[in-house]
C-alpha positions as CSV (number, residue, x, y, z in Angstrom):
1,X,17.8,-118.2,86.0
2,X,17.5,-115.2,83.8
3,X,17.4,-114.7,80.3
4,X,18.4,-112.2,77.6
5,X,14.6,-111.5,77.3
6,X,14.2,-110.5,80.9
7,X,17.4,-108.4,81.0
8,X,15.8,-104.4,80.6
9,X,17.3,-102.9,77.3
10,X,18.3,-100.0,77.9
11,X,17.0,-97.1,75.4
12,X,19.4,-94.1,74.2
13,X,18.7,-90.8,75.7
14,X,16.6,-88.5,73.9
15,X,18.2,-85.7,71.9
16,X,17.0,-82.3,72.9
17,X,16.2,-80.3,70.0
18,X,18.7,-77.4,69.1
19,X,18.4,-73.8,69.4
20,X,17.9,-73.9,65.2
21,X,15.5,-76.5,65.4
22,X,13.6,-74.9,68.2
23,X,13.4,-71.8,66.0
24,X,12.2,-73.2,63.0
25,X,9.3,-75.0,65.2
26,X,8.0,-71.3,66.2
27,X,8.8,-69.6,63.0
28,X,6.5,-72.0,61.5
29,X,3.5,-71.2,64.0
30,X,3.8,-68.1,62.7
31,X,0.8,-67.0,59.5
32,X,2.5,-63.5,58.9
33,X,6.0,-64.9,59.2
34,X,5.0,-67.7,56.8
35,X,3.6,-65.8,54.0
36,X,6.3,-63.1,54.4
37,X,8.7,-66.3,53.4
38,X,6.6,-67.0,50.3
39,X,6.6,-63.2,49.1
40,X,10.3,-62.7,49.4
41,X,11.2,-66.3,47.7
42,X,9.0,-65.4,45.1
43,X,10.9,-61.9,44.5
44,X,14.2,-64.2,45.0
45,X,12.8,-66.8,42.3
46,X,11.7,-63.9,39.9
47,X,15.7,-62.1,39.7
48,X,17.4,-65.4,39.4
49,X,14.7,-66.0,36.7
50,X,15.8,-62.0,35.1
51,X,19.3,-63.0,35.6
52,X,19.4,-66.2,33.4
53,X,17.3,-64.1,30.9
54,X,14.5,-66.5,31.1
55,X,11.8,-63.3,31.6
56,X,12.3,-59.4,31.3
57,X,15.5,-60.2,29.2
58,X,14.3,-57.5,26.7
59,X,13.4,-54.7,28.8
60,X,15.2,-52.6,26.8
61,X,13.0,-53.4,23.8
62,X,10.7,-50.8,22.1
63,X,7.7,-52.9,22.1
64,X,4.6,-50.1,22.7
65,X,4.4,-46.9,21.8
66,X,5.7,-43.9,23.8
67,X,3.6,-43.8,27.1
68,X,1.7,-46.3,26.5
69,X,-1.1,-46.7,29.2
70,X,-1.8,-49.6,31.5
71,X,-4.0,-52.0,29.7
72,X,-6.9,-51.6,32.1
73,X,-6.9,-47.8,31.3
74,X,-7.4,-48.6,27.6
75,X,-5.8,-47.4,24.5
76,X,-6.0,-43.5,23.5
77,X,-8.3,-42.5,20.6
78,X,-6.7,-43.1,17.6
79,X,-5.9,-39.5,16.1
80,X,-6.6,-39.3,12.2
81,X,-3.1,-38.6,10.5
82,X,-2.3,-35.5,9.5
83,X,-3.2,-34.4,6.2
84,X,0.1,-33.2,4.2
85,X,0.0,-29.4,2.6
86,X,-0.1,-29.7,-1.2
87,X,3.9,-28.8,-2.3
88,X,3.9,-26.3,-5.3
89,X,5.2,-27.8,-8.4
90,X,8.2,-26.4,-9.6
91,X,11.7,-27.1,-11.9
92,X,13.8,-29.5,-9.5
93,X,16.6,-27.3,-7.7
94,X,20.0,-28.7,-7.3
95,X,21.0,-28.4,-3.6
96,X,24.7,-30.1,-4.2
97,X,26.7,-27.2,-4.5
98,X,25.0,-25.7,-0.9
99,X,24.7,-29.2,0.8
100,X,26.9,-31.9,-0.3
101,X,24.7,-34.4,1.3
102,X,21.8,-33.4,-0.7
103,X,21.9,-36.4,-3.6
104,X,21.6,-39.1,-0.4
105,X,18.5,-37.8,0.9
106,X,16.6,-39.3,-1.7
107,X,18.3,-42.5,-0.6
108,X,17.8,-42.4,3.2
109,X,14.8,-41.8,3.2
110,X,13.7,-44.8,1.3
111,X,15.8,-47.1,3.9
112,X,14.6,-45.2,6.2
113,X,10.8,-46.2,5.2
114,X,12.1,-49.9,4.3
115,X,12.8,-50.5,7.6
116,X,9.9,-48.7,9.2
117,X,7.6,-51.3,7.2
118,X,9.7,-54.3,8.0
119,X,9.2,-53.1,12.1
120,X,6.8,-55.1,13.6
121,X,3.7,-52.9,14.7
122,X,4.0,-51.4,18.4
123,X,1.1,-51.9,21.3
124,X,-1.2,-49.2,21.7
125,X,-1.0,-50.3,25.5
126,X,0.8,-52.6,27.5
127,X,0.3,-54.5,30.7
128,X,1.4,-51.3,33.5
129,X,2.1,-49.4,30.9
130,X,5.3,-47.7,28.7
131,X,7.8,-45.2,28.9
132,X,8.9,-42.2,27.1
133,X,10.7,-44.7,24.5
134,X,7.9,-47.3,24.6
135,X,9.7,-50.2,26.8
136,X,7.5,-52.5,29.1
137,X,7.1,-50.5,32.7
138,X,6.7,-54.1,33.9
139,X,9.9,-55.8,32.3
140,X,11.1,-52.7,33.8
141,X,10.1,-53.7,37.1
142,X,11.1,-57.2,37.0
143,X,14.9,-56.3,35.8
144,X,15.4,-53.7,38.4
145,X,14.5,-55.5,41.1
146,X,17.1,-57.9,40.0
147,X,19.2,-55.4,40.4
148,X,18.2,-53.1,43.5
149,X,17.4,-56.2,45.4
150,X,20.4,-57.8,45.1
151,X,22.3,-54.6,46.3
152,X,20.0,-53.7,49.0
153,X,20.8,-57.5,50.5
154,X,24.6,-58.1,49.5
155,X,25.5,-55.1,50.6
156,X,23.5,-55.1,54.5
157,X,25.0,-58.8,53.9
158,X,28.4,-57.0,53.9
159,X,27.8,-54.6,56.0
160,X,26.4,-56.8,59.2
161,X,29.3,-59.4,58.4
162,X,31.6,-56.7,59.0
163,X,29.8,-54.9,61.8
164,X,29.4,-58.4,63.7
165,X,33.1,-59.2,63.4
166,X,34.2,-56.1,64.3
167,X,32.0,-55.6,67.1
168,X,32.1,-59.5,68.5
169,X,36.3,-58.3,68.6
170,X,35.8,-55.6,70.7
171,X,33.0,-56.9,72.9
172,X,34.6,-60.1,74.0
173,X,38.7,-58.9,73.9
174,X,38.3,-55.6,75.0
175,X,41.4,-54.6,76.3
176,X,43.3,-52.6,73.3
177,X,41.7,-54.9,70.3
178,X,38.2,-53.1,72.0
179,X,40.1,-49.2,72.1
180,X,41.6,-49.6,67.9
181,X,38.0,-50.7,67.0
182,X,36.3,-47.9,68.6
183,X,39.2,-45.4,66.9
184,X,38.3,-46.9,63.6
185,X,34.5,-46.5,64.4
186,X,35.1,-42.9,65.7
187,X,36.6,-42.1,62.5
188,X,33.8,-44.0,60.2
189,X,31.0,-42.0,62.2
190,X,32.8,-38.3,62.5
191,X,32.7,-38.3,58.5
192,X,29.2,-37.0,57.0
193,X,27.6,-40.5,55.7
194,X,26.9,-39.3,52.1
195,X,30.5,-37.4,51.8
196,X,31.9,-41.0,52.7
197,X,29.6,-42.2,50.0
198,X,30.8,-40.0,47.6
199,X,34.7,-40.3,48.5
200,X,33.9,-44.1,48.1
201,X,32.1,-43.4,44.4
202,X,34.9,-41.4,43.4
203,X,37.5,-44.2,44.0
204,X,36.1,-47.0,42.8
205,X,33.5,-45.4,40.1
206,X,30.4,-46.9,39.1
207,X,29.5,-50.1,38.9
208,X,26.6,-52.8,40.9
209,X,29.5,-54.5,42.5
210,X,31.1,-50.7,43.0
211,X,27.6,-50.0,45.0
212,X,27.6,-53.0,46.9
213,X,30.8,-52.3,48.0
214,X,30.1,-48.3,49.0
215,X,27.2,-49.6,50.9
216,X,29.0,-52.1,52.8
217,X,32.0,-50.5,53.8
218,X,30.2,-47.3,55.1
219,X,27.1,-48.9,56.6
220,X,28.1,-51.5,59.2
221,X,29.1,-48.5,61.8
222,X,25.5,-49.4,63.7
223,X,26.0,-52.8,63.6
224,X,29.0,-52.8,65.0
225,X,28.0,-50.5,68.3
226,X,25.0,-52.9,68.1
227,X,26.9,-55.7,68.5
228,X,29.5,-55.1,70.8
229,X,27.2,-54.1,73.5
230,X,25.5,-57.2,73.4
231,X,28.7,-59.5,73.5
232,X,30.0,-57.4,76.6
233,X,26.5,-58.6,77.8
234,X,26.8,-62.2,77.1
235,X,30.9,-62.4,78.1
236,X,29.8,-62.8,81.6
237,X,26.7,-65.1,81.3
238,X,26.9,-68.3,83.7
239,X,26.3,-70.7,79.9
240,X,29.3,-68.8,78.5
241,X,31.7,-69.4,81.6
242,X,30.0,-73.2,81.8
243,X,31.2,-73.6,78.1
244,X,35.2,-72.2,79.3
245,X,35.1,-74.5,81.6
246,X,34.1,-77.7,79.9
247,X,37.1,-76.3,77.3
248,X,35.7,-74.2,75.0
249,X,38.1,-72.3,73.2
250,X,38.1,-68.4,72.8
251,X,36.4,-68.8,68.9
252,X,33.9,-71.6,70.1
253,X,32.6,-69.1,72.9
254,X,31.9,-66.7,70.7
255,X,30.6,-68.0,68.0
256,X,29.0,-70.8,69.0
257,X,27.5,-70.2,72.0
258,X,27.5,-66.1,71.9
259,X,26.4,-65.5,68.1
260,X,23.2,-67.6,68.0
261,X,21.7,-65.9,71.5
262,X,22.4,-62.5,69.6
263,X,21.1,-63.8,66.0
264,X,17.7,-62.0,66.3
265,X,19.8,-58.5,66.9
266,X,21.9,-59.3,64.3
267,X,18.5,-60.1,62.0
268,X,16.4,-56.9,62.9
269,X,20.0,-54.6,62.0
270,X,20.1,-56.7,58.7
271,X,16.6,-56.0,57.9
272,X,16.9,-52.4,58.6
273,X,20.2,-52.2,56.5
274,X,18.2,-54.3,53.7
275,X,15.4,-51.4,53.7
276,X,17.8,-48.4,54.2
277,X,20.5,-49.6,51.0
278,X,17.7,-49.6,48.6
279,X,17.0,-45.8,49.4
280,X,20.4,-45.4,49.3
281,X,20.6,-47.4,45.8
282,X,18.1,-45.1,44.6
283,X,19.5,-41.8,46.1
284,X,22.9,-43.0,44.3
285,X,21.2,-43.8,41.0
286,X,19.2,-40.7,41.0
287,X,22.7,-38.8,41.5
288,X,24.1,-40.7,38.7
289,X,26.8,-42.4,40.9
290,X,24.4,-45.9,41.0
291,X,24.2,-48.8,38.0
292,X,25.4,-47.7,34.9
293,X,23.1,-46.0,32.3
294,X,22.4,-49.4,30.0
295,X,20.9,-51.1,33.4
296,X,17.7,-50.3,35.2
297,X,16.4,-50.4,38.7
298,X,13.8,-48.9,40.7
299,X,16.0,-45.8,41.6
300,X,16.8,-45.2,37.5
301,X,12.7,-45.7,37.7
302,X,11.9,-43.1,39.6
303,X,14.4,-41.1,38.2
304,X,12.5,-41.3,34.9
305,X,9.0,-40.9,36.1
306,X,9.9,-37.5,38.0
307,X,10.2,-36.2,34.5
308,X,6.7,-38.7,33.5
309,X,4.9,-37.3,36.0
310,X,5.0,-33.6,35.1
311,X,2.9,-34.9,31.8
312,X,0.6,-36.9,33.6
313,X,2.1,-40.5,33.4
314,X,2.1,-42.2,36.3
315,X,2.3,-45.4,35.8
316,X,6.4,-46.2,35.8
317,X,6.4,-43.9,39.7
318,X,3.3,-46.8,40.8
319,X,4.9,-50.0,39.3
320,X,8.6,-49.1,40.6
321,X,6.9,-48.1,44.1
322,X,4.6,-51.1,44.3
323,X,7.5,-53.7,43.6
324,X,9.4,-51.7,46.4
325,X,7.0,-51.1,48.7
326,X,6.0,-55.0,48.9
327,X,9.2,-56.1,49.0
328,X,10.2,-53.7,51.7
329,X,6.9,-55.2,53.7
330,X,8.0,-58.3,53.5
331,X,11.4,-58.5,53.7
332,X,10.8,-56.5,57.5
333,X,7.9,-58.6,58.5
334,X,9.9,-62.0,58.2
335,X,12.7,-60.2,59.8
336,X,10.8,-59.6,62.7
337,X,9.3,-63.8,62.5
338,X,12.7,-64.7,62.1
339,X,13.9,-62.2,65.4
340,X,11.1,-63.9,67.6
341,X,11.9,-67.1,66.4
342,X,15.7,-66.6,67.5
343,X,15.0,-64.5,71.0
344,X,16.0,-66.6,73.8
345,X,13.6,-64.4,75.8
346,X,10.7,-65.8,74.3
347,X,11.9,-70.2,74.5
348,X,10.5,-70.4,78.1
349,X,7.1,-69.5,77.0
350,X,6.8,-72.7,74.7
């Protein structure tokens, strides 16, 4: 006679891990990957922090004196002030009938002082240094990476959305979706990229949104040749006709069994549109068709330091290209964690 005990109970069937979670397991393994996450969500965490004005919110303040150095440099010498040449004394001329502002000079120029003494005193040097007007090179920093960062990724964001639609269209239809696609890409690519950059700026003038939008519509060409290569690749691959024939529809094969075995192509175009929009953000800026004049970033930075640089201050050209130039590193190396995380080439050797 058996009983319940002796009857085997019978265990559910282990769930594989997915291809996501299977990434995240090797992107963790990896020390350059890793610390290439903390650097970029500390750049992330420092613009939202600019945005809500809880740090660099006065950038535009006056707060050490022109050029200020760095403050490891140390300040300048003082210089003694200028001794004023003794004014011959003489009967008071009247100046009204030749300047009829002449009776308010007298007046202005007591306000003028009243205010100058109510000013608190300005910083002989500041942290990495001031401008030609005396504002923080570092609040500097801080605010326009808040600014070129954001259009550097929202617009390769754009741009590889676009370029992965359009090109997962043409790869998997073909037919005459894949020959109006290619017209519209033959007509993007046959225009010179900065005269489409231009024609863009003209229409829709200046703006961050407005750059974000230029970038984007004329930068997802490459993505889009990219992309359509590899989903006439994957079209024919035994796992995408398995998935058609357990009844997965046209959307389903493309997107959820095509898209994430291409994810790390899509990745290494993002990060290379990331890298190549910030340039561009600076070219534009530097042309004057970028932010508007009352915002900074790090191409309105090194705008202004071309002009530093010819009297020997340096300091605004090494902060803007620091903050760049780590961001840049960073932003590529996790790209490339992130694209050998995602290669299906590379799950058989785990």
């Amino acid at each position: 006679m058996s009983t319940a005990a002796d009857t085997p109970v019978s265990m559910p069937p282990a769930r594989s891990p997915g291809v996501w979670q299977l990434a995240w397991r090797r992107f963790r393994a990896d020390r350059v990957g890793m610390v290439s996450l903390v650097v970029v969500l500390a750049f992330f965490v420092m613009i939202a922090l600019a945005a809500l004005g809880w740090i660099a919110g006065d950038w535009q303040a006056e707060v050490g004196e022109p050029y200020a150095p760095p403050s490891w440099l140390g300040a300048p010498p003082a210089q003694a002030p200028a001794q004023a040449l003794p004014v011959p004394q003489g009967p008071p001329v009247d100046l009204s009938d030749v300047d009829p502002l002449a009776p308010r000079y007298a007046e202005w120029a007591e306000r003028t002082a009243q205010v100058a003494s109510h000013e608190p005193p300005r910083a002989r040097t500041l942290p990495l240094g001031g401008d030609r007007l005396g504002r923080d090179v570092l609040a500097k920093a801080i605010k326009g990476a808040q600014v070129s960062i954001l259009v550097g990724v929202l617009a390769a964001v754009v741009a590889t959305a676009i370029g992965t639609l359009l090109g997962a269209l043409g790869g998997y239809f073909g037919g005459k979706v894949g020959d109006f696609l290619e017209w519209v890409y033959n007509v993007f690519t046959s225009i010179p990229g900065i005269l489409l950059i231009f024609a863009f700026a003209a229409v829709l003038g200046r703006g961050v949104d407005t750059v974000v939008w230029i970038l984007g519509l004329t930068g997802w060409t490459g993505v889009y040749r990219q992309m359509r290569a590899e989903f006439i690749k994957h079209a024919v691959r035994e796992y995408v006709r398995a998935a058609q024939a357990i009844g997965a529809g046209r959307w389903s094969r493309m997107f959820r069994h095509i898209l994430p075995n291409v994810s790390h192509v899509v990745l290494v175009q993002l990060s290379l549109l990331v890298v190549g929009f910030i340039k561009a953000e600076v070219i534009l800026s530097y042309l004057g068709l970028g932010v508007p004049v009352d915002q900074v970033s790090w191409g309105t930075m090194l705008g202004e330091a071309q002009n530093e640089m010819l009297l020997g201050h340096w300091w605004q050209l090494a902060a803007a290209t620091a903050f760049m130039a780590v961001f840049v590193t960073a932003f590529s190396l996790l790209t490339d964690a992130l694209r050998d995380a995602l290669d299906p080439r590379l799950r058989g050797l785990e």
